[in-house]
C-alpha positions as CSV (number, residue, x, y, z in Angstrom):
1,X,0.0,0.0,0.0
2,X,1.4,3.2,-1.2
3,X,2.1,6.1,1.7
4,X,0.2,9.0,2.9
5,X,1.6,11.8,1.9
6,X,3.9,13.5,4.0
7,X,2.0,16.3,4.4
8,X,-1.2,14.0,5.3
9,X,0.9,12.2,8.0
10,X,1.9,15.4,9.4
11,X,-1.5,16.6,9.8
12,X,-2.8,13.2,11.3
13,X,-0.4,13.4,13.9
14,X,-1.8,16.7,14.8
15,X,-5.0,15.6,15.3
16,X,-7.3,12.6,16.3
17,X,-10.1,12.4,13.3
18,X,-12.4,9.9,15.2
19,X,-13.5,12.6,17.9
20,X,-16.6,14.1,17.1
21,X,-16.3,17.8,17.8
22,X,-18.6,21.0,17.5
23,X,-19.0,22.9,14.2
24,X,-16.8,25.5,15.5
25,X,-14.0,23.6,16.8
26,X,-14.1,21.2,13.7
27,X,-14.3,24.7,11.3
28,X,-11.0,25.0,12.9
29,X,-9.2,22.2,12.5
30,X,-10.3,21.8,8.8
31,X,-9.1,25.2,8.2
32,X,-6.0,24.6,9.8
33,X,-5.1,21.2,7.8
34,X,-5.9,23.3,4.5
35,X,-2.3,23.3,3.5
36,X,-2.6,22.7,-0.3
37,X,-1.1,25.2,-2.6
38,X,-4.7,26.3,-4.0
39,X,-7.5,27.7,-1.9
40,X,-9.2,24.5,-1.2
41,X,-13.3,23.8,-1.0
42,X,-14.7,23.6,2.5
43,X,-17.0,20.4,2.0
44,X,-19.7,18.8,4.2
45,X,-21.0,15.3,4.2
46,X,-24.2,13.8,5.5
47,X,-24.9,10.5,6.2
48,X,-28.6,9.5,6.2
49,X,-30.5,6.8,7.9
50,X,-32.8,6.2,4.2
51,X,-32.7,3.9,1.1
52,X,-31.8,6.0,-2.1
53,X,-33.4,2.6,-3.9
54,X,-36.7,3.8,-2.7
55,X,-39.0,7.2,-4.3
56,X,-40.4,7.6,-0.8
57,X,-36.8,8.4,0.7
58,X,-35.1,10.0,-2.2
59,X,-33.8,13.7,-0.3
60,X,-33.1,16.0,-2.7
61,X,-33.4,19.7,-2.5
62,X,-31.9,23.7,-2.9
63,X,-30.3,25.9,-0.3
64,X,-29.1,29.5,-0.8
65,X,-26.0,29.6,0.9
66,X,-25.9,33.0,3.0
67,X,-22.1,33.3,1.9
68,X,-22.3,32.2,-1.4
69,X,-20.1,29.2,-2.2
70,X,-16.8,30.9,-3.3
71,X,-16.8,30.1,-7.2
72,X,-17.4,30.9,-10.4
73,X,-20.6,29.2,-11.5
74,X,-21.5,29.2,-15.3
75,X,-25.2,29.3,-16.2
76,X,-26.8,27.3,-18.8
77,X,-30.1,28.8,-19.5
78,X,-32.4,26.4,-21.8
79,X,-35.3,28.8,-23.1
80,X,-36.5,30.4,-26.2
81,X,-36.8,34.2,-27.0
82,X,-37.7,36.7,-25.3
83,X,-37.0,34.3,-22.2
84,X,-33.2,33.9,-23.3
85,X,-32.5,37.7,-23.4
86,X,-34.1,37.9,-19.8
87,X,-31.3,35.2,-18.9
88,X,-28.9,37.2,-20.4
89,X,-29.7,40.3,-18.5
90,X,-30.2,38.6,-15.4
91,X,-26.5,37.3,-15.8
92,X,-26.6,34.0,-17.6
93,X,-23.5,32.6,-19.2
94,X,-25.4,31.2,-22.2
95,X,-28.7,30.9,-23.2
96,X,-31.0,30.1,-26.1
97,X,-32.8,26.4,-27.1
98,X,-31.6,24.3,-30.3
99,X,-27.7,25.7,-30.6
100,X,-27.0,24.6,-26.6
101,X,-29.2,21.4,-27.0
102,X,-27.4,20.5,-30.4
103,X,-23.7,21.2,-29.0
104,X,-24.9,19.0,-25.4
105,X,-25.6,16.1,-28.1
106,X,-22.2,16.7,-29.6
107,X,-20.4,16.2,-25.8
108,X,-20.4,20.3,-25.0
109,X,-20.8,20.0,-21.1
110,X,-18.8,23.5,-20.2
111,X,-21.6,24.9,-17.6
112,X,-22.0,24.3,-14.2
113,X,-26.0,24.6,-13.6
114,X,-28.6,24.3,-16.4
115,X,-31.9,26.2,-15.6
116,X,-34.9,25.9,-17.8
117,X,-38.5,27.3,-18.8
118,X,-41.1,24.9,-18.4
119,X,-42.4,24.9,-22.0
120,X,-39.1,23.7,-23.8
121,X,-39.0,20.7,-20.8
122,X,-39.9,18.0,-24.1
123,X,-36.5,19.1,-25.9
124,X,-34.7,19.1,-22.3
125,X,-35.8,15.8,-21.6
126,X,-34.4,14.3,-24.8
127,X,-30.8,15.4,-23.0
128,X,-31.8,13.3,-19.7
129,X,-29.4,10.4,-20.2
130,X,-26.6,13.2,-20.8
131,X,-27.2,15.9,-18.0
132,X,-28.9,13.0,-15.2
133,X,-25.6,11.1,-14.6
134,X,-24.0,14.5,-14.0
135,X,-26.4,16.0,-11.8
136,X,-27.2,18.6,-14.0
137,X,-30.9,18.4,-14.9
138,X,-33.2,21.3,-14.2
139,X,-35.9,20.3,-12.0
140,X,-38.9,22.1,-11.0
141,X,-38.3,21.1,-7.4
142,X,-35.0,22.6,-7.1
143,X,-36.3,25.7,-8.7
144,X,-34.2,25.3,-12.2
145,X,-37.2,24.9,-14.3
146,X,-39.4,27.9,-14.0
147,X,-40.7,30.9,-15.9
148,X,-38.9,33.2,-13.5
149,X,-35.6,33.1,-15.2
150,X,-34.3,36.5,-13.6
151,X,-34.6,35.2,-9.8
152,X,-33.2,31.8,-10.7
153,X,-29.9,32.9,-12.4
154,X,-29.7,35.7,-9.8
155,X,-30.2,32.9,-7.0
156,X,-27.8,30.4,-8.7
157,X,-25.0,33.2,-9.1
158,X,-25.6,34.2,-5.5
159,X,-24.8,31.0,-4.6
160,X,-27.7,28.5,-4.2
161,X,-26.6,24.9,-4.5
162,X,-28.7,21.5,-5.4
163,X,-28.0,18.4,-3.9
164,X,-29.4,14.9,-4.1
165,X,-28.7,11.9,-1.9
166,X,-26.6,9.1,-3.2
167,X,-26.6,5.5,-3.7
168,X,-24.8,4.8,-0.4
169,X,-27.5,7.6,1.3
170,X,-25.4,10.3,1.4
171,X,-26.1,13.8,0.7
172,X,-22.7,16.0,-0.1
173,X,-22.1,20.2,-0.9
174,X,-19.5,21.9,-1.5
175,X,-20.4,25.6,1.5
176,X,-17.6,28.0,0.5
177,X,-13.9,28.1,0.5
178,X,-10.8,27.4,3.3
179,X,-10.2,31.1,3.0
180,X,-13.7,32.5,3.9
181,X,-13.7,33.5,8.0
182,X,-15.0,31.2,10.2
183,X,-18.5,32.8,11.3
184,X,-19.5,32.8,7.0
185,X,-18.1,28.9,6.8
186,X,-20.0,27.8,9.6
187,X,-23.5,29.9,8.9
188,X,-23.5,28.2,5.5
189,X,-23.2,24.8,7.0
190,X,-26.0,25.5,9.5
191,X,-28.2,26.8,6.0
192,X,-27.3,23.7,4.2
193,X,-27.6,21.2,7.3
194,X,-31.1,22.9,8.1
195,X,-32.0,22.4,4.2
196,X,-31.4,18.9,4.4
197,X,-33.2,18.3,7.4
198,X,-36.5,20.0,6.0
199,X,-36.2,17.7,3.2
200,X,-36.3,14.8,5.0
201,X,-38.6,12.1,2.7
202,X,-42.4,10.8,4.8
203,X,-40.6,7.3,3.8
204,X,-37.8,7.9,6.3
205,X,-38.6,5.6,9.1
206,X,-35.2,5.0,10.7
207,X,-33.0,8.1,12.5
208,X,-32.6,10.6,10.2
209,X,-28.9,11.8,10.4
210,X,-26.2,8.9,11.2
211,X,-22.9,11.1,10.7
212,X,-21.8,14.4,9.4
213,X,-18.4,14.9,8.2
214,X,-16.8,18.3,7.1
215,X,-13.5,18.5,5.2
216,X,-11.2,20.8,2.6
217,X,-10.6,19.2,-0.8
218,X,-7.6,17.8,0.2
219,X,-7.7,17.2,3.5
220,X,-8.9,14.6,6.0
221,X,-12.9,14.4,7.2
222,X,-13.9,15.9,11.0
223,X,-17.3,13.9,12.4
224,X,-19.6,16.5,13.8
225,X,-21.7,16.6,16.7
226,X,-25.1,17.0,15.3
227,X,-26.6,19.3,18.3
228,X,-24.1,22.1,17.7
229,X,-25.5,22.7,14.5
230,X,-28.3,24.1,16.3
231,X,-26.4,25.4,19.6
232,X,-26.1,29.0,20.0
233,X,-22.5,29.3,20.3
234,X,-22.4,26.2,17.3
């Protein structure tokens, strides 16, 4: 088995990852273990008691992250005039109908978030089997199929984020950068934990949340207590 890297062994030493800690004291330690040469992603991790296999406990959902998430995110908007100048306006990185649908058939994926207007949902479907796998298609339920193409693109630059549990029942979101303050990283993890818990699925019989974990891209994951989430010192 090949070996950490020195700079992983160096921050295991430092620390004992099994401990669960509070939001603020594990804000902390991932911040300090950010080491890479690049301002790394601050990352959370939920674990959920459902079965992904089943449509009465899929969790899926949108949060607007006070703080915004820290990146540049490049709008698809899939609508058809005057809806694609509104997009435009609004902030949009692209938008139109049959150019973007005919260059995602040809293997052009260079966006980030696609939203869409509800009447051109029977050419956006036909692109399901390209955009599903990748998490990228619009969805009235996380607000990226609509006919209020200003708010959305506004929202999405702002930084809302989807997310959608996985196979193994986890739901993960990338809250903001290493290099954001401490107070901003840790009220956008209380606005995306609180999301997720509001989404929880009438199929959900077992406990909800098993395990949170946050983490920076490169770095090792910190268990969080669950209660300080909602403690008033966090």
């Amino acid at each position: 088995m090949a070996k950490a890297p020195k700079r992983l062994a160096a921050i295991r030493k430092k620390y004992d990852f099994t401990i669960e800690r509070a939001l603020k004291e594990a804000v902390t330690i991932i911040k300090d273990c950010a080491t890479a040469k690049f301002d790394e992603s601050f990352d959370i991790a939920v674990k959920l008691g459902v079965d992904p296999r089943k449509t009465d406990q899929i969790v899926r959902g949108s949060v607007s992250l006070p703080h915004g998430t820290g990146k540049s995110v490049r709008v698809l908007v899939l609508a058809k005039t005057p809806k694609d100048t509104e997009a435009l306006n609004a902030g949009a990185d692209y938008a139109g109908l049959e150019e973007f649908t005919e260059k995602i058939k040809n293997g052009w994926l260079e966006f980030d978030v696609v939203v869409a207007t509800p009447d051109v949902m029977g050419e956006v479907g036909k692109l399901a089997r390209i955009l599903g796998p990748r998490g990228l298609m619009p969805n009235p339920k996380s607000g990226t199929v609509t006919l209020d193409i200003a708010k959305a693109v506004q929202e999405v630059k702002a930084g809302k984020i989807e997310y959608r549990v996985d196979k193994s029942g986890i739901v993960h979101g990338s809250i903001g950068k290493c290099s954001f303050p401490n107070d901003k990283i840790i009220e956008n993890a209380a606005a995306f934990f609180s999301s997720v818990l509001r989404a929880k699925p009438s199929g959900a019989k077992r406990k909800y949340v098993k395990t949170i974990y946050v983490s920076s891209t490169m770095g090792p994951g910190v268990p969080v207590i669950e209660q300080s989430f909602q403690s008033s010192d966090k």
